[in-house]
N, C-alpha and C positions, 0 to 999 in steps of 0.2 A: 363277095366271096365269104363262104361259113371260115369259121375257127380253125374246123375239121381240116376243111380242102388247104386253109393256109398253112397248120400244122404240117402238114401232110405233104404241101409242095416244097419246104423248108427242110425237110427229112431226106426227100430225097434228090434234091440240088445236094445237100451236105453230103447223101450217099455217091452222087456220081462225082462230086469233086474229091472226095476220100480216095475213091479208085482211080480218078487220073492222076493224085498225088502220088497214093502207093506206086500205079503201076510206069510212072515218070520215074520214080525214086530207084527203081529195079531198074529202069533201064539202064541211067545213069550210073550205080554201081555194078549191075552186072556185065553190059552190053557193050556199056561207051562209058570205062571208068579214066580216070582225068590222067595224064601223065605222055609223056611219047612212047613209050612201052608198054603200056598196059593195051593188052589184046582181048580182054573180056571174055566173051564165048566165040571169038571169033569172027563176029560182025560188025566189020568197020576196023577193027584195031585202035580202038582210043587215040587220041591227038586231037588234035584243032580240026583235022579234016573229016574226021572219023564221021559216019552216018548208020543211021537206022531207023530207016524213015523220015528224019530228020540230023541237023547237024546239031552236035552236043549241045551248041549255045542255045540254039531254039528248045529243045530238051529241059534246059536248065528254067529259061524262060518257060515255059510251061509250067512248069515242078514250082519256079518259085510263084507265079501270079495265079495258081490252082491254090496253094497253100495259104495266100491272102484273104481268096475265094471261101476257101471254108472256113478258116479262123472269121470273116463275115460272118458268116450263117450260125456258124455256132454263137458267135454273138448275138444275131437274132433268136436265136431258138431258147437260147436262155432268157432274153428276155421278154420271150414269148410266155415262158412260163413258170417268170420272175415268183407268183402267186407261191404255186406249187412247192418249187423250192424254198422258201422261205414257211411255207406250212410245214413240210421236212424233216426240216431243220429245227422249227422249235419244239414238234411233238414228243422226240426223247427226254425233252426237260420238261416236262405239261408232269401236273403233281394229280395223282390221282386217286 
């Protein structure tokens, strides 16, 4: 595998686990927020039992092992281009 293609598949695993973070985190505060009264938008009505698509816990389980997921990748990608950043970084101080 080139550089390129690994850059490249590393970008966007990071991009699709970004969107199931955000769009788990929306759910969870918007949809199926935590409490026995919280109604959200109306689908499911918050609680233990509450569903949308899935039940809060699985939700939660999602949201937190997506967020694992890319806190990974971002670890990889940085130090994929460990180089770069460190070139960066020292070029505002290079005396010239």
């Amino acid at each position: 595998m080139s550089k390129a293609r690994l850059y490249f598949a590393v970008v966007v695993v990071s991009f699709v686990a970004f969107v199931l973070e955000a769009f788990s985190g929306f759910v969870l505060w918007l949809v199926l927020p935590r409490g026995p009264g919280g109604s959200g938008w109306g689908w499911g009505g918050g609680g233990d039992g509450a569903s949308f698509l899935f039940v809060r816990q699985t939700w939660l389980d999602i949201h937190d092992w997506t967020g694992v997921a890319l806190l990974c990748f971002i670890a990889v990608h940085v130090a994929l281009h460990r180089k770069w950043i460190v070139r960066m970084l020292k070029s505002p101080f290079k005396v010239r």
